[in-house]
Structure formats: C-alpha cells, structure tokens
C-alpha positions as CSV (number, residue, x, y, z in Angstrom):
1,X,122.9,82.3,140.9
2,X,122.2,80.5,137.6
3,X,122.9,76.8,137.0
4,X,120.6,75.0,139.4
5,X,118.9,73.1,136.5
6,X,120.1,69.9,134.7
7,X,118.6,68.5,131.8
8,X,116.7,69.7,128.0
9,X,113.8,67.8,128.2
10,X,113.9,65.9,131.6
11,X,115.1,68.4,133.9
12,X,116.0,68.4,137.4
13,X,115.8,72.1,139.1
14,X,117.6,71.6,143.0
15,X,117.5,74.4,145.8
16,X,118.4,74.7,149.3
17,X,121.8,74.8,151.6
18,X,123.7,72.3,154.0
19,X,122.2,74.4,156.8
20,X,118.9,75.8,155.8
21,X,115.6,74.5,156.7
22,X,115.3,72.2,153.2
23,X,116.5,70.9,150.4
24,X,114.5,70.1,147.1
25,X,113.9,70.6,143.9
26,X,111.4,70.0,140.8
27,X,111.7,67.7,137.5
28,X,109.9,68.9,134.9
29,X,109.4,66.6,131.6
30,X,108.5,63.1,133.1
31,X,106.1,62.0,130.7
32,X,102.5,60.7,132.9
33,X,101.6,57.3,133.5
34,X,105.0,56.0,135.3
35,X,104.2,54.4,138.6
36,X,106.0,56.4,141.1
37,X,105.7,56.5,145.1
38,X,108.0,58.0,148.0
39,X,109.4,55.0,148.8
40,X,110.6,54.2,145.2
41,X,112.5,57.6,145.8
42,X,113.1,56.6,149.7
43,X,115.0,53.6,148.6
44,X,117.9,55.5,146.6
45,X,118.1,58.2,149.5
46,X,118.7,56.2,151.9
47,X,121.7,54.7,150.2
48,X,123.4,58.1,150.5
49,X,122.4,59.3,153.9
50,X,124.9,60.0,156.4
51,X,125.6,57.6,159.0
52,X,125.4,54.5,156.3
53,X,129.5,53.1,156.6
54,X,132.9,53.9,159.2
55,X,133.8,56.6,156.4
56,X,130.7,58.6,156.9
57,X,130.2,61.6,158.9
58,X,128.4,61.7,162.2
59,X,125.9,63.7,161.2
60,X,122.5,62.2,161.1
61,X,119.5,62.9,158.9
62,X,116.1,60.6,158.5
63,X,116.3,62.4,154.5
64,X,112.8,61.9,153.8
65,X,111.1,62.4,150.8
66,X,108.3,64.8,150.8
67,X,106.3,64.8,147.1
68,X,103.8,67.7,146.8
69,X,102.9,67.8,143.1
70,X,103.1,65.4,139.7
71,X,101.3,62.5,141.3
72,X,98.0,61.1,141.3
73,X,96.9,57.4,141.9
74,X,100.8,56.3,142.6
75,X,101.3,57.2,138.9
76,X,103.1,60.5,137.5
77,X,100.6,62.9,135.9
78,X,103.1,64.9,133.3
79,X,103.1,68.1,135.1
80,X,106.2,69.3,137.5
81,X,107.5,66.7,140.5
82,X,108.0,69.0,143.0
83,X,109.8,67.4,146.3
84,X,111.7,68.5,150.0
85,X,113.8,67.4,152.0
86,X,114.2,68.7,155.1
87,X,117.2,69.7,157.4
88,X,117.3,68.5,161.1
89,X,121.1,67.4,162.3
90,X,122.4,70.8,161.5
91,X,124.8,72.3,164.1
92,X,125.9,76.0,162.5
93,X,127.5,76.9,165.6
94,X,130.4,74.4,164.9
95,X,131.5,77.0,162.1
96,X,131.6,79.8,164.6
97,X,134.8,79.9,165.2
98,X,136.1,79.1,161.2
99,X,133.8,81.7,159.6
100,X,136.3,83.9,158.5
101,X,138.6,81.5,157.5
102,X,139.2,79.9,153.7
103,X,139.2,76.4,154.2
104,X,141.4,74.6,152.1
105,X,140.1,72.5,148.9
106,X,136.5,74.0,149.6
107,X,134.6,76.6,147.5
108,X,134.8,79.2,150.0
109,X,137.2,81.7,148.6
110,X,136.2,81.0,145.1
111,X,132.4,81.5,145.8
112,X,133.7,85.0,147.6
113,X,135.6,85.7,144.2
114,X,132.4,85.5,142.3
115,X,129.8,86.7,144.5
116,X,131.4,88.5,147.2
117,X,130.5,86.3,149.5
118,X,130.0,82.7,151.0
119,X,127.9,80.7,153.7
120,X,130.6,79.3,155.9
121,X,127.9,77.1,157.4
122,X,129.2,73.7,156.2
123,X,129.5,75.0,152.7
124,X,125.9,76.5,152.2
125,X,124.9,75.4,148.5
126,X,128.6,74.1,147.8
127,X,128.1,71.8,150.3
128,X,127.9,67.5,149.3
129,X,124.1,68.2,151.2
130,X,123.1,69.3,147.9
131,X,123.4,66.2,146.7
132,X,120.6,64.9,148.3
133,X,118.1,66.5,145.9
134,X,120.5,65.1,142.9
135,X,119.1,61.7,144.7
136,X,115.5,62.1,144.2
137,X,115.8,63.5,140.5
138,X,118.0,60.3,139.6
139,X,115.4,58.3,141.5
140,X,112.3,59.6,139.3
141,X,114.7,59.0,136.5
142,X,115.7,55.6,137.1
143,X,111.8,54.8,137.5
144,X,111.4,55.9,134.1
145,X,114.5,54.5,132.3
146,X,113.1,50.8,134.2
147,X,110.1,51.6,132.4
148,X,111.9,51.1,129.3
149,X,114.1,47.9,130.6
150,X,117.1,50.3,131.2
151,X,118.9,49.0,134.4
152,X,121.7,50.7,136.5
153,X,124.8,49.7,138.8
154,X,127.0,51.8,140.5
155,X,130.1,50.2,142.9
156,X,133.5,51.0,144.3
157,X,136.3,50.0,142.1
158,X,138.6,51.9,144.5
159,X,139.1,53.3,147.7
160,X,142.2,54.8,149.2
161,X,144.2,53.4,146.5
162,X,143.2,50.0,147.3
163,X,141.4,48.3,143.8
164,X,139.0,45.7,144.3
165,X,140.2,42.5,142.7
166,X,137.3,40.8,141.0
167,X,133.9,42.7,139.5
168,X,130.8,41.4,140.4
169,X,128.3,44.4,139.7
170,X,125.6,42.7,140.7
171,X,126.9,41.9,144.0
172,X,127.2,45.3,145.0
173,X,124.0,46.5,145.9
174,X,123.8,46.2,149.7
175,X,127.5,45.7,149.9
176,X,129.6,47.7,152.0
177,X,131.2,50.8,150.4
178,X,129.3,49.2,147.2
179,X,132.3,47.1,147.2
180,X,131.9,44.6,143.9
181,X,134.5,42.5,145.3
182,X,133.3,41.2,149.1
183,X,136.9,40.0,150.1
184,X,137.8,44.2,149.7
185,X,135.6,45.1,152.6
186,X,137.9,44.1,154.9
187,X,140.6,45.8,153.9
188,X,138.9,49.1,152.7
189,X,137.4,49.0,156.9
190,X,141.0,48.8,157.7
191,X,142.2,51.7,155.2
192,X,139.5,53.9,156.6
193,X,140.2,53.3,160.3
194,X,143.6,54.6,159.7
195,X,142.9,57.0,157.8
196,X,140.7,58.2,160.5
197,X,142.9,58.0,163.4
198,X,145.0,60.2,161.4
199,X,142.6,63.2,160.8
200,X,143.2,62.6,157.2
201,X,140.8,61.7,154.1
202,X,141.1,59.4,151.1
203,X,139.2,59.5,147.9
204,X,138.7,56.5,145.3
205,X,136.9,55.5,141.9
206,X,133.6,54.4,141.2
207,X,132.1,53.1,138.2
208,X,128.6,53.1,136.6
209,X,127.2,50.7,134.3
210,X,123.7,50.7,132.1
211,X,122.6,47.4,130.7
212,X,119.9,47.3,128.0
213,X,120.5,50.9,126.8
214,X,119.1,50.9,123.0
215,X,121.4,52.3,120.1
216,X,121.2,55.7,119.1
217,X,121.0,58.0,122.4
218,X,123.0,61.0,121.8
219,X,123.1,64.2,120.1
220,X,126.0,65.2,118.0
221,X,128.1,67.3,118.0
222,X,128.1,69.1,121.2
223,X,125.7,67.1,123.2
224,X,127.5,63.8,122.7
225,X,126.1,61.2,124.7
226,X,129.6,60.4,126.7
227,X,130.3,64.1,126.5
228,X,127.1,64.9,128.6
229,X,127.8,62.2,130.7
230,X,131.4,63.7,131.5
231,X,129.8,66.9,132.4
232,X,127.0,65.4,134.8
233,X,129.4,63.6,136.5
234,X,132.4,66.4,136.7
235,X,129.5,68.6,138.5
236,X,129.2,66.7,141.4
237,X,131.4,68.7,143.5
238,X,134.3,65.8,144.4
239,X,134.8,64.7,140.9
240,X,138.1,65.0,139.1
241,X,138.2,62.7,136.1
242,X,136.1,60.9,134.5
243,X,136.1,57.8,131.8
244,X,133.8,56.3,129.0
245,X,135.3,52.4,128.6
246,X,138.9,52.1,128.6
247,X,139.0,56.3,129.4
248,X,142.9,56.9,129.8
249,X,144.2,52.8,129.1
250,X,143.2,53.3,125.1
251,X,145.5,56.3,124.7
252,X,148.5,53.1,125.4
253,X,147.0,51.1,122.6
254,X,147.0,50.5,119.1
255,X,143.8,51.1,117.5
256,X,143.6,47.2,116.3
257,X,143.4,46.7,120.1
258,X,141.1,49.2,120.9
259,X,138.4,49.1,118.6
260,X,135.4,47.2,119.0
261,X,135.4,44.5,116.6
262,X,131.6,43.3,114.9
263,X,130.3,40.1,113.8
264,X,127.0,39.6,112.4
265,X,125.9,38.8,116.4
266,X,127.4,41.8,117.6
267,X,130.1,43.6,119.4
268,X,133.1,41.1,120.1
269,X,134.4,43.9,123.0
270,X,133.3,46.9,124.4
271,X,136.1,49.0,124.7
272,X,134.3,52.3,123.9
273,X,132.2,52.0,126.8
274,X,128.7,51.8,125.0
275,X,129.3,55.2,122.9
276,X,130.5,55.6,119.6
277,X,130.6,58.8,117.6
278,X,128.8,60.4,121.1
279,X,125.9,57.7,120.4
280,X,125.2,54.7,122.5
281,X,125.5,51.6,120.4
282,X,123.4,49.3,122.3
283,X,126.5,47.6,124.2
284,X,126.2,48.1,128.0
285,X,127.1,52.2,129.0
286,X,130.3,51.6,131.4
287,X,131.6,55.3,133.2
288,X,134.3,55.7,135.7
289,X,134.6,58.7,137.9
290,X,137.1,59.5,139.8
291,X,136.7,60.9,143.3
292,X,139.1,63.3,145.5
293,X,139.7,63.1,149.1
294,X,137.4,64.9,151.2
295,X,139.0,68.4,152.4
296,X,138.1,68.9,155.7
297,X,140.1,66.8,157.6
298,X,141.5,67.2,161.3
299,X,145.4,68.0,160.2
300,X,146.8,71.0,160.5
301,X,146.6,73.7,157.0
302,X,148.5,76.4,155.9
303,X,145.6,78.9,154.8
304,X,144.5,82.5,155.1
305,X,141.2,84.4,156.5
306,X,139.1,87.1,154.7
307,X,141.5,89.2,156.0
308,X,144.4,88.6,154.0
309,X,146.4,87.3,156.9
310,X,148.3,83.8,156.7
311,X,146.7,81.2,159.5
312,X,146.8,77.8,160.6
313,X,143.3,75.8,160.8
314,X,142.7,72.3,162.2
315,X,138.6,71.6,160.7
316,X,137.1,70.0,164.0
317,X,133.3,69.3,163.9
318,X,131.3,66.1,161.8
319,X,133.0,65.0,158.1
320,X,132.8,61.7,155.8
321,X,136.8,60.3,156.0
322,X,135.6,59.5,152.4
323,X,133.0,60.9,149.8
324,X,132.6,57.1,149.6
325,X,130.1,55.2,149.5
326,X,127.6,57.9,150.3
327,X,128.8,59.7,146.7
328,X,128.2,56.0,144.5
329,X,124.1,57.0,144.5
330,X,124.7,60.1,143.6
331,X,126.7,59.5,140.5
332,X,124.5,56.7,139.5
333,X,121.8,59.1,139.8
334,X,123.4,61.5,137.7
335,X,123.8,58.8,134.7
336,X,120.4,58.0,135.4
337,X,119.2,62.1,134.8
338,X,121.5,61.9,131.7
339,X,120.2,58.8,130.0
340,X,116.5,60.2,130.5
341,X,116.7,63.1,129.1
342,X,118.5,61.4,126.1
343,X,115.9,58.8,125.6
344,X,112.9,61.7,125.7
345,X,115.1,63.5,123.2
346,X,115.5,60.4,120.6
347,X,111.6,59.7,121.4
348,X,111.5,63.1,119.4
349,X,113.3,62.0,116.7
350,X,111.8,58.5,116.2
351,X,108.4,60.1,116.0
352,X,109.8,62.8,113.7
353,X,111.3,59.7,111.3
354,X,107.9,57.8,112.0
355,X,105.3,60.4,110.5
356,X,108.1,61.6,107.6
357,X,107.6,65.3,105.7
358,X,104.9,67.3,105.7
359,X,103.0,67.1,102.8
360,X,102.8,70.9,101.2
C-alpha cells in the first residue's frame, strides 16, 4: 500500500488502523533546534479526540502522544520524529455481525476492488482513526511555522446547513464545534440532537486561515501553493470541495470585482485567498473545506454483501452524528504540513539566490 507519506521536504509518514494496537507515524525534515515537547503535540490531539462535543462518537480514547526519537533537551535534533499512539476503546466485535457487508458511503467495496480485500473493523486504515497521526505531524508543523511568526485558525463556518452569522476567528479556539459565531452554538446543539434522534448524520464547512505567511511560498506549475493545499485537504477522507478565497463566488463576478486591487500599502482585498499565480502573496492564506455527512448512520440502506446479494443494513455500534468539530484539527493540521514543507522548500531557494552562481 503506497501513499502513507505527505510532504517533499517535511514529510509526514502515518501507519496503523482503527482497530490495531497503534497509530503513528514519523516526520522526517524538521530542521533541529525547534523547541518541541508532548504536550505541545498533546494540546492539538486533544482537540480532536472522541468524546469532545454531542456530535461525537462514544468511543473514548486518552490519544496520547508517545515521542521515541528526534528530541533531545525539549528541542528537535534534525533526525526523524518518530511517535505512537495507542488504541484502547476498540470494540471489533461490534462489526461481527456487518463483516460481510458493504456499507454504504465507506471505502469498503472500493478497498476490495483494489486489493481484494478490506478490514471491516471500523474501517481499518480508511477509518477517520487515522487521522490521529495527521494530528501530531500538523502539531510538529505548526511548532515550526510559530517559529517563523506563522499563526493558524481553523472554525466552523457551517454545520448541517446552518452558517454562522458573524466571523470572529479568534474566538473560536475553545468554542464549541469551533463555532466563530457564539450565538450559533445553540442552535448547531439543537441541529445535532435532531439529527441524532433520527439515526441520521449531517456534514458542514470549515475554514482555515494563516496570518503572517511571507510572499513567495509556492512552486509552479504543478506544486502551486493553493493547488497543494487542495490536495492535502481533499485527502482527508470526508472532504468533498475545497476553496482558496472566494473558491466558487468569483466564478459570479466580473474580474474588476474580483481582483485584488494594490496601493503602494498593500492589498485593498483579498479575494484570492493569499495565493496568486500558486504563490502566497503575503495576504493572510484563507481555505474552505467542505465536509460530507458521516456514513454510518442508524437508518435503514439499500446495499449488498461480498456475496453479490442485495441486503438491508441498519449500522448500530459508536459513530460521530458529525465529522465536526473533531475533523476542524485535522484540516488545520493538514495546512499546517502544507505550509512547512513550502517554507523549507523556498528556504532552498533563498539560499540558492543568496550565494548566486558558481564561479567556474
């Protein structure tokens, strides 16, 4: 199975499944001397562990951090990060009875198509548990973006189709549902509880924001800095869409109201988002991703099992009414793993332009 690492120069390698003993993973290409500890990491996990809002599943998990290389004297030493994180609310037996089934919107029939088989135990590496390790990476990244005065947000602009009204980033951190808007919280508890009693799920948008990101991160053509981001984000399993500024709204306008004009101070908008030309121009970095309903839900679906044969399947056992909030760290750790490896990358290329040509 290829594809477990992220990232050119900072990357993130993840392993494990939902019900094996661990997860974890390895960056390789943090540069030494950032000041690092498991709590730095602790902090950002426990923002996604289950258990943390009405829409999460029951499922309980402490989720902590284990560092076993890359450290010395709280400070990174340049060599690999290796981490775990291990399993202890697994309950495999409440898949018994579903093994042979496809469920429907999961990765179970498609991860049969390409490999001829799949771990029906809550998903196995297609499960959101993965995520966890995603977590830790984004943590180690954010630690060294801070280093640089790079700061990152992540909050609910949606849930259930219900927007939140007025944006206050900075409020979100500690909110409920990372709600930017406190007056929403009510009302998104009252959309989940119904949602609930139903045995149904609902999905929403979040968005990410980076303030103090310098100009020129990106690498044209193909590894565009909002085209990276895009992919990041679309491979976290619940993501559908994702935007860079305006996303979808600027294909309704005229260009002369969706450029970004320039004075000699700067930027009068920032409709692009903070990338032009897939190259951050210094404006804040502003992504929207958009995030399906969960699939297992406790309705009634029209499926089939391994067998061929048409069934019906109501999904019992422990599931999140909502990928939200437990998915908002995850995404914002994903921008985080993006933005670092792009800012080693231009490091290259600053030194490059620093020293010149050879001499020959």
């Amino acid at each position: 199975m290829s594809g477990n690492t992220f990232g050119r120069i900072f990357r993130l390698t993840t392993f494990g499944e939902s019900h094996g003993p661990a997860m974890g993973g390895v960056v390789d290409g943090c540069p030494a001397g950032i000041e690092l500890s498991e709590e730095d990491i602790q902090k950002e996990l426990d923002k996604r562990k289950p258990g943390i809002s009405p829409a999460s599943t029951e499922r309980r998990e402490s989720d902590r951090i284990e560092l076993l290389s890359g450290l010395f004297e709280g400070r990174t030493t340049g060599t690999p990060i290796g981490f775990l994180i291990r399993n202890s609310g697994q309950r495999s037996q409440d898949y018994d009875r579903i093994k042979d089934i496809y469920r429907p919107g999961h990765a179970d029939y498609s991860y049969t198509a390409k490999y001829g088989r799949y771990d029906y135990r809550g998903g196995g590496r297609a499960s959101a548990r993965e995520t966890v390790s995603r977590v830790a990476g984004g943590a180690i990244a954010q630690k060294l973006l801070l280093h640089q005065g790079i700061r990152l947000c992540a909050y609910t602009l949606e849930l259930g189709g219900v927007e939140a009204e007025r944006i206050s980033p900075e409020k979100a951190e500690g909110t409920p549902y990372f709600a930017p808007d406190a007056s929403v919280v009510q009302i998104w508890d009252k959309k989940v509880n119904e949602v609930k009693k139903a045995g149904d799920s609902i999905g929403g948008v979040v968005e990410i924001m980076a303030r103090n990101v310098p100009a020129g991160l990106g690498e044209p053509v193909f590894d565009k800095l909002d085209a990276r981001l895009a992919s990041a984000l679309m491979g976290v399993g619940a993501i559908k869409a994702v935007e860079v500024g305006l996303g979808k709204e600027s294909a309704e306008l005229l260009g002369s109201k969706n450029n970004d004009p320039m004075t000699r101070d700067g930027f009068v908008r920032n409709n692009a988002g903070g990338v032009l030309g897939g190259i951050s121009s210094g404006q804040s970095l502003q992504v929207r991703a958009a995030v399906k309903p969960i699939p297992s839900i406790g309705l009634k679906q029209q499926t089939v099992n391994t067998a061929g044969q048409e069934v019906s399947l109501t999904i019992g056992g422990r599931h999140d009414v909502s990928a939200i909030p437990r998915i908002v760290p995850v995404l914002k750790s994903m921008v985080a793993l993006v933005l670092a490896d792009m800012l080693l990358l231009q490091a290259g290329n600053l030194l490059f332009h620093q020293q010149g040509p050879s001499e020959g």
